[in-house]
C-alpha positions in Angstrom: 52.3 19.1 22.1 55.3 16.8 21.8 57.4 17.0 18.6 56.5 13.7 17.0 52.3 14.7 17.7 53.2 18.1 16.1 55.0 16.6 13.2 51.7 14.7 12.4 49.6 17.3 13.0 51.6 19.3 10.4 51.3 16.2 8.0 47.8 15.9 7.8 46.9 19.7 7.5 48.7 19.7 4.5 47.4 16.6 3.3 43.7 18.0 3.6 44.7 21.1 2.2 46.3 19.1 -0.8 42.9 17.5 -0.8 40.8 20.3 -0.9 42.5 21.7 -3.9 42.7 19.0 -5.9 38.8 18.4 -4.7 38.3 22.4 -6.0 40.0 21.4 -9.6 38.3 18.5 -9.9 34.3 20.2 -9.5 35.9 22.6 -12.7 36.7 19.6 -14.8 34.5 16.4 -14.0 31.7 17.6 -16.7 33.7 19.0 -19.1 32.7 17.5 -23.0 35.4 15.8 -25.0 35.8 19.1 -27.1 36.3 21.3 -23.8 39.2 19.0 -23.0 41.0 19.8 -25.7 41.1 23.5 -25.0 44.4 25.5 -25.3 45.9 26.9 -22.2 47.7 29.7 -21.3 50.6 26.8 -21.1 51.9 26.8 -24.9 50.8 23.5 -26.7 49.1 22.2 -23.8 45.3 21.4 -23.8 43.1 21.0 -20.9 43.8 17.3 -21.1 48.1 18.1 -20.8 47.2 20.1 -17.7 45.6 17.3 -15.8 48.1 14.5 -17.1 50.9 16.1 -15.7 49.1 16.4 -12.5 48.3 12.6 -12.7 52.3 11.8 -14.1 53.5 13.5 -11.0 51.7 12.1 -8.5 52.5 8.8 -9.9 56.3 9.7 -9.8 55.9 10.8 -5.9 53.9 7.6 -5.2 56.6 5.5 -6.8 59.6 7.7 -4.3 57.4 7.0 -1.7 57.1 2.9 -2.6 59.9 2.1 -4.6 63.2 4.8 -4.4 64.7 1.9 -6.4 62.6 2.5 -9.4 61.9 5.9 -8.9 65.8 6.3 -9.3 65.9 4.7 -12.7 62.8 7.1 -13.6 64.7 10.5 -12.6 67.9 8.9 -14.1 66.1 8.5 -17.2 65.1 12.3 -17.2 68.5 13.6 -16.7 69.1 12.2 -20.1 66.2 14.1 -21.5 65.7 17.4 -19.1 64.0 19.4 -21.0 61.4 17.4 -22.2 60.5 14.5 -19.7 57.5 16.7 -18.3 56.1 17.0 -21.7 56.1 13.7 -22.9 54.5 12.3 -19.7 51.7 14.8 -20.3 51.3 14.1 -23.7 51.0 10.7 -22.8 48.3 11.3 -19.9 46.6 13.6 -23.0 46.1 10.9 -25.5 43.7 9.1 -23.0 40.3 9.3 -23.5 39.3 11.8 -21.3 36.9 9.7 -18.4 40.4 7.6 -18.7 42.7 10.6 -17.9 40.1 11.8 -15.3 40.2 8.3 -13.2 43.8 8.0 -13.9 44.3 11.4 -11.8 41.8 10.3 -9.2 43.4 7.1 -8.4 46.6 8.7 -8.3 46.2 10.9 -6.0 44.0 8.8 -3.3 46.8 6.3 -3.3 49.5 9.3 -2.9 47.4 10.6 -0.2 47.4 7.0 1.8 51.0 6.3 1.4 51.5 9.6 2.7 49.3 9.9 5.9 51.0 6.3 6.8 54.4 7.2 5.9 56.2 8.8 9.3 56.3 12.2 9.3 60.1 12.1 9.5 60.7 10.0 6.7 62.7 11.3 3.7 61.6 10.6 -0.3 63.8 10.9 -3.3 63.2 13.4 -5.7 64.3 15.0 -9.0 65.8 17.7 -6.3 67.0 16.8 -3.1 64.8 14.2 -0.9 61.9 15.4 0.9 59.9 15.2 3.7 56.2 13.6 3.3 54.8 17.6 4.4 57.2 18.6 1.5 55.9 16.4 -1.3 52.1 17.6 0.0 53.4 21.2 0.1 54.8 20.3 -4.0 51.9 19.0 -4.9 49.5 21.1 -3.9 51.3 23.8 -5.0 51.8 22.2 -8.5 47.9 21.3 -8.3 46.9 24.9 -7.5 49.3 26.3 -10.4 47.9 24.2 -13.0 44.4 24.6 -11.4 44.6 28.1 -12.1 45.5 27.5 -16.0 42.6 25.3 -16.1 40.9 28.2 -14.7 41.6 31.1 -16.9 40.9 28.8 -20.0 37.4 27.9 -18.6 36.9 32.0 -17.9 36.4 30.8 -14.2 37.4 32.9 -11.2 38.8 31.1 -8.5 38.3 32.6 -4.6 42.0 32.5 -3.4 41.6 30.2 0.3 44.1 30.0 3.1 46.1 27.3 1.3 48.2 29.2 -0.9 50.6 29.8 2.6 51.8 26.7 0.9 51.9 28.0 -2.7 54.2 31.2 -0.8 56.3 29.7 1.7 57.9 27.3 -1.5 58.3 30.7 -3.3 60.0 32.0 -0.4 62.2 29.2 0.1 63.2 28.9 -3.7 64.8 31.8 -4.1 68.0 30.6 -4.4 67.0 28.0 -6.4 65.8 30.5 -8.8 69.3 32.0 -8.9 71.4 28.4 -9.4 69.1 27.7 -12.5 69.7 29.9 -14.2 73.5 29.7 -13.4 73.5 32.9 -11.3 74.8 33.7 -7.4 72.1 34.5 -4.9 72.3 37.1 -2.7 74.0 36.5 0.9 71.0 38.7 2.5 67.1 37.4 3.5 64.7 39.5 2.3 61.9 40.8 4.1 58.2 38.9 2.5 55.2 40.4 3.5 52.0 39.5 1.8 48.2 40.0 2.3 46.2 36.7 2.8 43.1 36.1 1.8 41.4 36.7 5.1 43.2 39.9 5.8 46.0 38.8 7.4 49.7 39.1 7.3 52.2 36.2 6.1 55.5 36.9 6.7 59.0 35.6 6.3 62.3 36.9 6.9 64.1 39.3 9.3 62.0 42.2 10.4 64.6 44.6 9.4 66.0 43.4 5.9 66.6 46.2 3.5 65.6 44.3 0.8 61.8 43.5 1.1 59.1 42.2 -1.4 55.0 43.1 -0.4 52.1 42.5 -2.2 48.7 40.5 -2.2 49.4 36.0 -1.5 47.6 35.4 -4.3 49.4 37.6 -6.8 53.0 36.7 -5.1 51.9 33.0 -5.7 50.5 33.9 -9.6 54.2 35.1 -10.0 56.4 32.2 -8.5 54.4 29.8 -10.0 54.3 31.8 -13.5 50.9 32.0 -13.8 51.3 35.5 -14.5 54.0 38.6 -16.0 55.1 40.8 -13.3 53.3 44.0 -15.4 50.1 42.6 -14.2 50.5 41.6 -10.8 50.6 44.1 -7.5 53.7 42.8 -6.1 56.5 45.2 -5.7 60.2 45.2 -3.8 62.4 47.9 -2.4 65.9 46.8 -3.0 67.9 45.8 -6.6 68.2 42.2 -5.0 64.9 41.5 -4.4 63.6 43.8 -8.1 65.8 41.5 -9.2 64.5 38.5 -7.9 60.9 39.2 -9.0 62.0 38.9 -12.6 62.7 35.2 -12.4 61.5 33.8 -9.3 59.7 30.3 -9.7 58.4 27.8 -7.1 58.6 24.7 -9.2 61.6 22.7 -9.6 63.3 22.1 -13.4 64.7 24.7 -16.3 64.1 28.0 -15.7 60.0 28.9 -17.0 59.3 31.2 -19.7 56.6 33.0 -18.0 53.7 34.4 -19.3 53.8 37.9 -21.3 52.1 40.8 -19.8 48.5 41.7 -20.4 49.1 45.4 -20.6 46.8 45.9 -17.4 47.8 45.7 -13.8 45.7 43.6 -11.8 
């Protein structure tokens, strides 16, 4: 397969991964009542309703980096001026729609993300509040962003989700923000890989990093991706590293992009 053919093929796995979750959140939300919408999450002062604006905010913010960079510069240099609370006011926004409003607000979002980005070239290069990304990397964010937030909508419902073959995603962002993890929070990464080795869902074994690292992080995919993402305290989840780098690292790794997360506090029971 040439390159350019494998490039696309990449592309659209993603994409119909990125639609399958979003698909898999919207079954646990399209027949909620007015009253369930308004639920508190995990997510301090955020309802239901702020879980699913934010989804619909940020795929109106990729589909305007992916049709207008112009604009979408103005929008992120907007935020700088207000870092810490952009996010929140967009989904506070989103949340003060009636709720079959917020729901078709999020639907139409993300159907025209999705055809901007199965025409866009797979090579093509999108700003962003980080550095610009590829149209597999704002799929790979999204989902990942989808599937976090999915899994607060989730845990306030008391629903169990089965964890699929598309948190790879949800991982290899963890994996690859280390370092980020480090810079926000004003701190120097360390020079070294680690060794990542985490169970899937089927049984098999995602990797990343040299074979021979001394630091090294193992666990179960789903409970690495519950900790990058936050969804979880590090008490309750069966993830474990060899290594004062990469304990270290488990304490404030995050797979999302902005100030450094509060995190959730621990249950008292490992998972």
């Amino acid at each position: 397969m040439s390159d350019a053919r494998a490039d696309r093929a990449l592309l659209t796995g993603v994409l119909d991964d990125l639609r399958d979750e979003s698909d898999e959140l919207d079954r646990l939300v399209r027949d909620l009542t007015d009253e369930q919408w308004a639920l508190p999450t995990p997510a301090p002062g955020w309802t239901l309703a702020h879980q699913v604006a934010h989804l619909a905010w940020t795929d109106e913010a990729a589909l305007l980096a992916a049709t207008d960079p112009a604009a979408f510069a103005a929008r992120a240099a907007a935020a700088v001026e207000k870092p810490d609370g952009f996010v929140d006011d967009g989904a506070r926004e989103g949340a003060a729609l009636p709720p079959a409003a917020l729901l078709a607000r999020w639907r139409e979002g993300r159907d025209a993300l999705q055809r901007v980005l199965r025409a866009a070239p797979a090579k093509a290069r999108f700003p962003w509040y980080g550095p610009p990304m590829s149209p597999a990397s704002v799929a790979s964010a999204r989902l990942m962003e989808t599937w976090a937030h999915g899994q607060d909508v989730a845990d306030t419902l008391g629903v169990r989700r089965a964890p699929t073959a598309r948190l790879r995603h949800v991982a290899r962002i963890g994996v690859r923000a280390r370092d980020y993890a480090y810079a926000v929070r004003g701190l120097s990464a360390p020079r070294e890989e680690f060794r990542v080795e985490l169970a899937a869902p089927d049984g098999a074994l995602w990797t990343y990093g040299p074979e021979g690292a001394a630091q090294r992080v193992t666990g179960p995919a789903l409970d690495f991706c519950l900790l990058v993402t936050q969804r979880a305290h590090r008490a309750d989840l069966a993830v474990r590293a060899e290594g004062p780098d990469a304990d270290r690292w488990l304490d404030i790794a995050q797979a999302f992009a902005g100030p450094p997360g509060a995190g959730r506090e621990p249950k008292g029971a490992g998972r």
